[in-house]
C-alpha positions as CSV (number, residue, x, y, z in Angstrom):
1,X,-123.7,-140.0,78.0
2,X,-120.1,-140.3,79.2
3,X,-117.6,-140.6,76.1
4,X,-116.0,-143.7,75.0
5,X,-112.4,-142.0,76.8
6,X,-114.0,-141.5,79.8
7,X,-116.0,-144.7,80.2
8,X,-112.2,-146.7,79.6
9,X,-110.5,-144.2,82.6
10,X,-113.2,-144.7,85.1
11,X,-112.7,-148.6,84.4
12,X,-109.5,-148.6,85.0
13,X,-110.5,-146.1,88.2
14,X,-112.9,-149.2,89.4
15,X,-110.6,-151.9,88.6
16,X,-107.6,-150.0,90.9
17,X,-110.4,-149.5,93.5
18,X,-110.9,-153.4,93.7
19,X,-107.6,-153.9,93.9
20,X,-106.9,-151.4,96.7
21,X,-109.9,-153.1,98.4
22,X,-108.6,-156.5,98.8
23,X,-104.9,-155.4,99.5
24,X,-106.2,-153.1,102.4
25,X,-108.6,-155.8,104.2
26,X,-105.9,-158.2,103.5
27,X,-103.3,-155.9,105.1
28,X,-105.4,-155.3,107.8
29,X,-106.7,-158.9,108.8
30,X,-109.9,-157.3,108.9
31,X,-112.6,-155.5,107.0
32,X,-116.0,-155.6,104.9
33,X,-115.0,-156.7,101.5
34,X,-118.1,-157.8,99.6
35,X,-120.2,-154.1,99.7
36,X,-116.8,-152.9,98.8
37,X,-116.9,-154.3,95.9
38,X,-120.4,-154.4,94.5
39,X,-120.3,-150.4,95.2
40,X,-117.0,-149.7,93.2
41,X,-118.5,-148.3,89.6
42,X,-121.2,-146.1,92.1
43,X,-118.6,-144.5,93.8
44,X,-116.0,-144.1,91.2
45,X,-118.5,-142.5,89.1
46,X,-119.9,-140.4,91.4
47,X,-117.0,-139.0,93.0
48,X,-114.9,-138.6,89.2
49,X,-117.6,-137.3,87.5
50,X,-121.0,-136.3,88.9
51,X,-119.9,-134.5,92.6
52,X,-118.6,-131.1,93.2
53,X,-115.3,-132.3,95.7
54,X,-113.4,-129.8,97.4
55,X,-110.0,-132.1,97.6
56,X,-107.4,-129.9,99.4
57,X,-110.2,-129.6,102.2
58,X,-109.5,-125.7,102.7
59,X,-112.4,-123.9,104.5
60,X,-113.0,-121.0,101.4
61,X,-116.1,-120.3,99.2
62,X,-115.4,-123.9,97.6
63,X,-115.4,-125.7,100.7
64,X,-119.2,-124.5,101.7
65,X,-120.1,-124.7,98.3
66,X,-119.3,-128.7,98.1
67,X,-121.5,-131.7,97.5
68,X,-121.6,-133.9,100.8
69,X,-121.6,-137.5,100.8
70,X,-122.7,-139.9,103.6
71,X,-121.6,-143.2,103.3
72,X,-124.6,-144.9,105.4
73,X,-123.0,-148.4,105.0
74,X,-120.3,-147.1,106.6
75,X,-118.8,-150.7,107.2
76,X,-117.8,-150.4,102.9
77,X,-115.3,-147.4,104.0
78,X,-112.3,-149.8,102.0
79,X,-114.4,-148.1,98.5
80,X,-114.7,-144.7,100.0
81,X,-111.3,-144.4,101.5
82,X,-109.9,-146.0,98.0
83,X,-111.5,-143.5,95.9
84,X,-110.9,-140.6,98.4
85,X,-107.2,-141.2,97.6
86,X,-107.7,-140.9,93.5
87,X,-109.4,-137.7,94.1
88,X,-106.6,-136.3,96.0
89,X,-107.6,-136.2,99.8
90,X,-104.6,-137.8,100.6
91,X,-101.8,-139.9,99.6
92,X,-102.7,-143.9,98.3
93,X,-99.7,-144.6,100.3
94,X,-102.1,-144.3,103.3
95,X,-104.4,-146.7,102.2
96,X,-102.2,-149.4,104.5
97,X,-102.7,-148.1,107.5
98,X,-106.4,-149.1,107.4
99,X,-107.7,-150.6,110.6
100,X,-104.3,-149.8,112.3
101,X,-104.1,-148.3,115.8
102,X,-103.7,-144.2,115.3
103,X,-104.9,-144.5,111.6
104,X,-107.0,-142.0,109.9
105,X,-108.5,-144.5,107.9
106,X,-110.8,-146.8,110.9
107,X,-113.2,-149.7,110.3
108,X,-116.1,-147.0,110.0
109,X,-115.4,-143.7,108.8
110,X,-114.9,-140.5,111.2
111,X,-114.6,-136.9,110.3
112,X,-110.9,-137.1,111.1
113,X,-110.2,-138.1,107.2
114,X,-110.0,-135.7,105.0
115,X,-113.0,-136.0,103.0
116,X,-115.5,-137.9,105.3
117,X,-118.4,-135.5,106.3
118,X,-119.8,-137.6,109.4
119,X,-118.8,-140.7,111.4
120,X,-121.1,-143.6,110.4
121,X,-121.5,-147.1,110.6
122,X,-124.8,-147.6,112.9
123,X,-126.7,-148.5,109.8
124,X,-130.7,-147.0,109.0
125,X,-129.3,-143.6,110.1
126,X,-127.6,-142.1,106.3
127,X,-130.6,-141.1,105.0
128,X,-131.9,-138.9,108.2
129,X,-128.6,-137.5,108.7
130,X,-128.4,-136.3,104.9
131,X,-132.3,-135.1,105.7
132,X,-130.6,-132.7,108.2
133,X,-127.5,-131.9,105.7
134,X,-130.0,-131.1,103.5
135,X,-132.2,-128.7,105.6
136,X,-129.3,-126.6,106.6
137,X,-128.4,-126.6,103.3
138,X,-132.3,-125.3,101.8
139,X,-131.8,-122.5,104.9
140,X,-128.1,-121.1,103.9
141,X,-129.5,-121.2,100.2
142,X,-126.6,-123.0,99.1
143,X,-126.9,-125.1,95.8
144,X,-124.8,-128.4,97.3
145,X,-126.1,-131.3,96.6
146,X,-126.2,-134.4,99.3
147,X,-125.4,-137.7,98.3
148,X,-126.3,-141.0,100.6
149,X,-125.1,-144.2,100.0
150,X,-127.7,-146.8,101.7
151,X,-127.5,-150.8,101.6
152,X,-130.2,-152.5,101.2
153,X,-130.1,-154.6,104.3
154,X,-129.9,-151.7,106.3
155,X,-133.5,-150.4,104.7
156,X,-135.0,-153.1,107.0
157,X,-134.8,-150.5,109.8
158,X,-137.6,-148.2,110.7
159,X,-135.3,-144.9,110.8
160,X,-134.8,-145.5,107.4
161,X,-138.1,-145.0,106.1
162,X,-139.1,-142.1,108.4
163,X,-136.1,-140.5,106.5
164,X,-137.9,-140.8,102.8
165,X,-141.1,-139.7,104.5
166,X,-139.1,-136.6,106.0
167,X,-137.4,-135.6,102.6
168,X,-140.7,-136.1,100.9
169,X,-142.8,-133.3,103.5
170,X,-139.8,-131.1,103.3
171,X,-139.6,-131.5,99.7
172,X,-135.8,-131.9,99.4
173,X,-134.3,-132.1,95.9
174,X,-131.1,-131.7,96.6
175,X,-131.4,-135.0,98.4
176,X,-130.2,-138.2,96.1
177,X,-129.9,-141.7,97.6
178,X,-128.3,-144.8,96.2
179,X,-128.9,-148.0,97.3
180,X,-126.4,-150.5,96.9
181,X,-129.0,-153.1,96.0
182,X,-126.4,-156.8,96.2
183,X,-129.6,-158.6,97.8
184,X,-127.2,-159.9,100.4
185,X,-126.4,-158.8,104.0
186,X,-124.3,-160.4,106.7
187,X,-127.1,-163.4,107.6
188,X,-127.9,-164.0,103.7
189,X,-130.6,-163.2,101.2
190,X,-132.4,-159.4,102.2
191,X,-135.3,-161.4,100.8
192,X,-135.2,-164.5,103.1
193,X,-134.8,-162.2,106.4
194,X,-136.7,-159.6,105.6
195,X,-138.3,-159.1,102.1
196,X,-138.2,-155.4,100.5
197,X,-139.7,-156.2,97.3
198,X,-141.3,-154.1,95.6
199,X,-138.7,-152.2,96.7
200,X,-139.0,-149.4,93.7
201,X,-143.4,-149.1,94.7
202,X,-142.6,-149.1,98.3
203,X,-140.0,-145.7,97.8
204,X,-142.2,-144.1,95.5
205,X,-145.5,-144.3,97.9
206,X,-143.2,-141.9,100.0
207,X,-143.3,-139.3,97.5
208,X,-139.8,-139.9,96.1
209,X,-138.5,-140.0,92.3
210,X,-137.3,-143.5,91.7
211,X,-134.8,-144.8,89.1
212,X,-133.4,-148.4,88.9
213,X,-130.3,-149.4,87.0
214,X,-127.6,-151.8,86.5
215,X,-125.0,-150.7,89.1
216,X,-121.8,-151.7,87.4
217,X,-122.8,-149.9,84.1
218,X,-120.5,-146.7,84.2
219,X,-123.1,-144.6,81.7
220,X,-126.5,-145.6,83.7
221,X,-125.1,-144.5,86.6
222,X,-123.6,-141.5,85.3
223,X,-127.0,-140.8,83.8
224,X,-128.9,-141.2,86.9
225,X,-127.5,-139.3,88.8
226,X,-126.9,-136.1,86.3
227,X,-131.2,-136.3,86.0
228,X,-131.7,-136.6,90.2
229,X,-129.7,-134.0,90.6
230,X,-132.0,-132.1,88.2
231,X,-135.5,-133.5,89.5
232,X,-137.6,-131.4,91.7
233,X,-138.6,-133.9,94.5
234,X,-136.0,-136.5,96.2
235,X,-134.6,-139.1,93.9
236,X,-133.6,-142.7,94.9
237,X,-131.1,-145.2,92.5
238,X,-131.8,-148.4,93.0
239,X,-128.6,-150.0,91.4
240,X,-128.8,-154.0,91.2
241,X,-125.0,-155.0,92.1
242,X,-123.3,-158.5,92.6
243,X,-121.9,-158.5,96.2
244,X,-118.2,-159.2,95.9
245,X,-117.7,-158.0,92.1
246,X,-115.0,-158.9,90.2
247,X,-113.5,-162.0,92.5
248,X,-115.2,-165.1,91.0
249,X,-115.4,-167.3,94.5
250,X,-116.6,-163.9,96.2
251,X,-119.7,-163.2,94.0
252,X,-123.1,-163.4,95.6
253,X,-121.7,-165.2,98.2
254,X,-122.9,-163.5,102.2
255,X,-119.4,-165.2,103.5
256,X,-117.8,-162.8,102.2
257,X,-119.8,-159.5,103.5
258,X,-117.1,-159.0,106.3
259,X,-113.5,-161.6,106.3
260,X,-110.3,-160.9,105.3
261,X,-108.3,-163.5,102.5
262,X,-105.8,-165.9,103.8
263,X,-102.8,-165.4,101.2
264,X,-104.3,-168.3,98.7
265,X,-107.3,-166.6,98.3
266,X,-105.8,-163.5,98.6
267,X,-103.3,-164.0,95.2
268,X,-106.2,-165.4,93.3
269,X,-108.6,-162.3,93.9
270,X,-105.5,-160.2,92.8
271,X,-104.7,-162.4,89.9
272,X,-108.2,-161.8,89.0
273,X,-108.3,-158.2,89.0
274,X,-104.8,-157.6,86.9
């Protein structure tokens, strides 16, 4: 368990990731703002305290030894970038160019930032590209772990679930995969269009590890992913999230899975988040 000290700096590390979140899609006109936020405490914690980062991206020992992350909801990329700036891939200041013509920091993240491992975005295919990471990884003997970061309505695709089966028959432990699970994608309720319940018996029939938590508790995530790092077959987090966490007129609402504010709404959210 995380100490008290640490629990209070990595909410204070969430709550200046929401914040960045809604300034960059507001800046921009443009962006994906309610998986943003539902995924804050997972990435905060999981890039603070529970991944081995390499942030001045120099190709030494370190650099191979690194975990790898694959953002498979690649549309979130507001969290990823935000938090990729408080490890120290590059300056917050560049937070503001996202969306803009030439930036390093697109819609969907590509390999040209510093600290994205693959360009994704075509959601259902995280899981079997971190299958492959993973492989190569088994074959150079090297200890990295990979972290995936899935949404749940993307687990309504078929590549998705060839991926667990794949992991499973290659028995890849140094696979963990957390699933952002808001219940809401961009047409509504996961459950209305295409119901994944039982979503924690349907993973585990593939011969994976499965642990579910609260996704906005800092030490159950933190705790789940220290013990899947350590388990000996594939391990999946299913961490129940409110889409849009934090902004009151944003929460479980699907209208807000990929609009920018007008400046109304845009001053409340942030008056919200002080």
């Amino acid at each position: 368990m995380l100490s008290e000290i640490d629990v209070a700096k990595l909410k204070q590390l969430a709550k200046e990731n929401r914040q960045n979140i809604i300034k960059m899609v507001h800046n921009a006109a443009s962006g994906h703002i309610g998986g943003s936020l539902s995924s804050v405490e997972i990435l905060t914690v999981l890039f603070h305290k529970c991944m081995k980062n390499v942030p001045q991206w120099h190709r030494d020992k370190d650099f191979a030894n690194r975990d790898r992350f694959i953002l498979s909801k690649g549309h979130v990329s507001p969290a990823y970038y935000s938090v990729l700036s408080q490890i120290g891939y590059f300056d917050k200041e560049e937070l503001m160019t996202f969306r803009k013509f030439g930036s390093r920091l697109q819609g969907h993240p590509m390999p040209v930032c510093p600290g994205v491992e693959v360009a994704t975005g075509s959601l259902g295919q995280g899981l079997s590209i971190a299958c492959g990471v993973a492989i190569a990884l088994k074959l150079d003997k090297n200890p990295a772990n990979v972290f995936v970061l899935m949404g749940d309505g993307e687990l309504q695709e078929g590549n998705v679930w060839e991926g667990f089966m794949n992991a499973a028959h290659h028995k890849l432990d140094n696979i963990v995969a957390i699933i952002d699970r808001n219940r809401l994608q961009i047409d509504g309720c996961t459950e209305n269009i295409k119901s994944l319940d039982p979503l924690d018996d349907k993973i585990r029939a593939f011969n994976w590890d499965v642990i579910e938590i609260d996704g906005h508790d800092i030490n159950a995530i933190y705790e789940s992913i220290e013990k899947a790092k350590k388990n000996p077959r594939p391990t999946a987090i299913i961490a129940n999230t409110i889409k849009g966490k934090g902004v009151s007129f944003m929460e479980n609402n699907a209208g807000w899975h990929g609009k920018a504010t007008n400046e109304e709404e845009f001053k409340k959210a942030m008056s919200e988040l002080e």
